[in-house]
N, C-alpha and C positions, 0 to 999 in steps of 0.2 A: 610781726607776721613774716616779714618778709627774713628775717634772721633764722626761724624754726622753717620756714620751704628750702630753704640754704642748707640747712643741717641733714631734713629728710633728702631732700635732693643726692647730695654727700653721703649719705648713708646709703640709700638704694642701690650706688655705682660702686660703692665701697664692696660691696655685699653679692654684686648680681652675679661675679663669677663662682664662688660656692653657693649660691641658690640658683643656678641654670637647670639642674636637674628636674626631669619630674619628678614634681611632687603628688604622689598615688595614682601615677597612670596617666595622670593630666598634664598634657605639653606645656611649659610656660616657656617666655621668654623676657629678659631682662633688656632695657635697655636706656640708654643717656643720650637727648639731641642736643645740638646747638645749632642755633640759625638765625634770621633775620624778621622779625617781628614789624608788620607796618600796620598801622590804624588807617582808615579810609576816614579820615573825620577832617575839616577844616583847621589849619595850623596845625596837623598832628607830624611830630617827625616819629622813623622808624627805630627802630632798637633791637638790642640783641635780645635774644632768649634763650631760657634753657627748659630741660622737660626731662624728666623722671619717667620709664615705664617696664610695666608687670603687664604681660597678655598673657591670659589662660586661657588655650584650647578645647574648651567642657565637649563640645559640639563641633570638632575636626571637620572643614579646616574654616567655622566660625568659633568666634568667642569673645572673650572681654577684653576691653584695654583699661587700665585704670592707670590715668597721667597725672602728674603733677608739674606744674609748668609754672615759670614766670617770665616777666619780660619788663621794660622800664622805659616806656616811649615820653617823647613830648610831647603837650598837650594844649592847644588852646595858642592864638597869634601871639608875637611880639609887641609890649614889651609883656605881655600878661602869660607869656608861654611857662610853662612848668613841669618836671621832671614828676614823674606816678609811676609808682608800681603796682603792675598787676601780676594777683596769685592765683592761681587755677588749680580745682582738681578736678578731674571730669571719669566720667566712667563710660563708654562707650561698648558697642558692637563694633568689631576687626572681623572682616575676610578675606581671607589668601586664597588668589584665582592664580591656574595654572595655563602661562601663555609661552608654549617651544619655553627658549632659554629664560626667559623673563620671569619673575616672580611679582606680580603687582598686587596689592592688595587695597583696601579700600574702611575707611571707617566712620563710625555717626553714632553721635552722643550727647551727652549732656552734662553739664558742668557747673560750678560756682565760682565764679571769678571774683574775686577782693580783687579793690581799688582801694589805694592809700594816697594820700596827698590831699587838692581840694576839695574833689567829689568821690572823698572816700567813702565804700558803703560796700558790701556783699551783692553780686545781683547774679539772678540764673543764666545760663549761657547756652548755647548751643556749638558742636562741634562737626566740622566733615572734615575730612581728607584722605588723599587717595598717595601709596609709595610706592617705591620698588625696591625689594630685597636683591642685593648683589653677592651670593657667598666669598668671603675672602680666604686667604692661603690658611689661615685657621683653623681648625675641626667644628668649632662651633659659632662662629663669630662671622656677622652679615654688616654691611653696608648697607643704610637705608635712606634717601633722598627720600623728603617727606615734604608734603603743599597741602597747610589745612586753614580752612576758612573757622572763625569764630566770629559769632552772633552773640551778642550780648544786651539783657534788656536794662535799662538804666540810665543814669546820664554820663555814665565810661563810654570811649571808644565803643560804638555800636557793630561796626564790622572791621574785623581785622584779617589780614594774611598773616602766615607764617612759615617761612620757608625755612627746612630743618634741613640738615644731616645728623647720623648719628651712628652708630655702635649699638648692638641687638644681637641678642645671645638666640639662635638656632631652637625653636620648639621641638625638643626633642620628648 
């Protein structure tokens, strides 16, 4: 599982600068995070993460975000602690609010997170977080600092942070 989120991941960033355009009128925007993934659970240490995204504007200036994400925290005390990977795809609601120079936007969704390792299993998930787009010297290309909460039902990490940055192609 976690070798095929590696490859889609890889693909989507490969890809996202000839697919930035609209497609039929509808803004999208591509985009790749990286950041620091922490579980709120006893013995849990943090990890990196990475996240794949496609927002389509159907509904300017709300719409879709559809993520792909994973991350690899530790899990459970010493000496029983152990290394898990979690795969995410989520599809949410994204709206972009306009404040003077700031771009901040806001999102909440829902998701599947696979757990592989001990308590590996599929379980539903829930997503928020709120960014800010910063445009760079680029024509289409933004800077996004990203802080999003996951809720997960199961016996994975039940609530985790994720503090992102990343590269985000301009809804044009």
């Amino acid at each position: 599982m976690r070798t095929i989120a590696n490859i889609t991941l890889i693909a989507v960033l490969a890809a996202a600068p000839t697919m930035a355009q609209s497609a039929g009128g509808t803004p999208v925007s591509f985009g790749g995070d990286l950041g620091l993934f922490a579980p709120f659970e006893s013995g849990a240490g943090s990890s990196f993460t990475l996240r794949g995204t496609a927002d389509f504007y159907w509904w300017s200036p709300t719409g879709m975000r559809f993520a792909l994400g994973w991350a690899n925290p530790t899990l459970g005390d010493e000496p029983f602690d152990a290394s898990a990977d979690i795969t995410y795809l989520s599809a949410s609601v994204i709206h972009s609010f306009s404040a003077g120079g700031l771009h901040p936007y806001g999102q909440a969704g829902v998701g599947l997170y696979h757990l592989s390792g001990d308590g590996s299993g599929t379980e539903l998930g829930l997503t928020f977080g709120a960014g800010l787009e910063f445009p760079l010297g680029w024509e289409h290309l933004l800077l996004t600092p990203e802080l999003s909460a996951h809720i997960v039902s199961g016996d994975g990490p039940r609530f985790s942070l994720a503090l992102t940055v990343g590269l985000h192609t301009r809804p044009e």
